[in-house]
Phi, psi and omega in degrees: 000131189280186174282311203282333174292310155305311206291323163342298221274323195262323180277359158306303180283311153333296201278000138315318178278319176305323165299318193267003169263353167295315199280281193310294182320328174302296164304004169239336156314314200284324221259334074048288202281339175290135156304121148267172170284136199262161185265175197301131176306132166284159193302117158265125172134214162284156164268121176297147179231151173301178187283320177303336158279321188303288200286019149275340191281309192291342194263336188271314168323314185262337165282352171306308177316303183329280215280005191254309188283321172116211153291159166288114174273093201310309112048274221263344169298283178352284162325308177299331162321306184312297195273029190014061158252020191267191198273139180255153219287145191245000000 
């Protein structure tokens, strides 16, 4: 193969590859110009909980309470008496 005959050969090829990087630049130019949808923002705050988490939430809360107040103590009427916090008689 002479050298003027490759050089040909390669500057052929040269402007074939420049028509397929034009032609993808177009198509990244035309597919650029589609808007895309931004994704959804995330949820800032509390996680809202379903019901069933809620009554998992309250049956653990109230055995917290049990064992945070104890037995009933007259002791602790009193107390409650005092700062009129019981409940009052109906």
């Amino acid at each position: 193969m002479d050298l003027y005959k490759a050089i040909q050969d390669l500057y052929a090829e040269k402007e074939k590859l420049e028509r397929v990087i034009a032609s993808l630049e177009e198509l990244q130019r035309t597919a650029g110009s589609i808007p895309v949808l931004p994704k959804p923002a995330k949820r800032r705050g509390r996680k809202s909980m379903s019901p069933s988490e809620r009554q998992e939430v309250s049956e653990r809360m109230r055995k917290y309470w049990a064992g945070r107040r104890g037995p009933e103590n007259p002791e602790n009427t009193e107390t409650t008496e005092k700062t009129g916090t019981a409940e009052p008689e109906a």
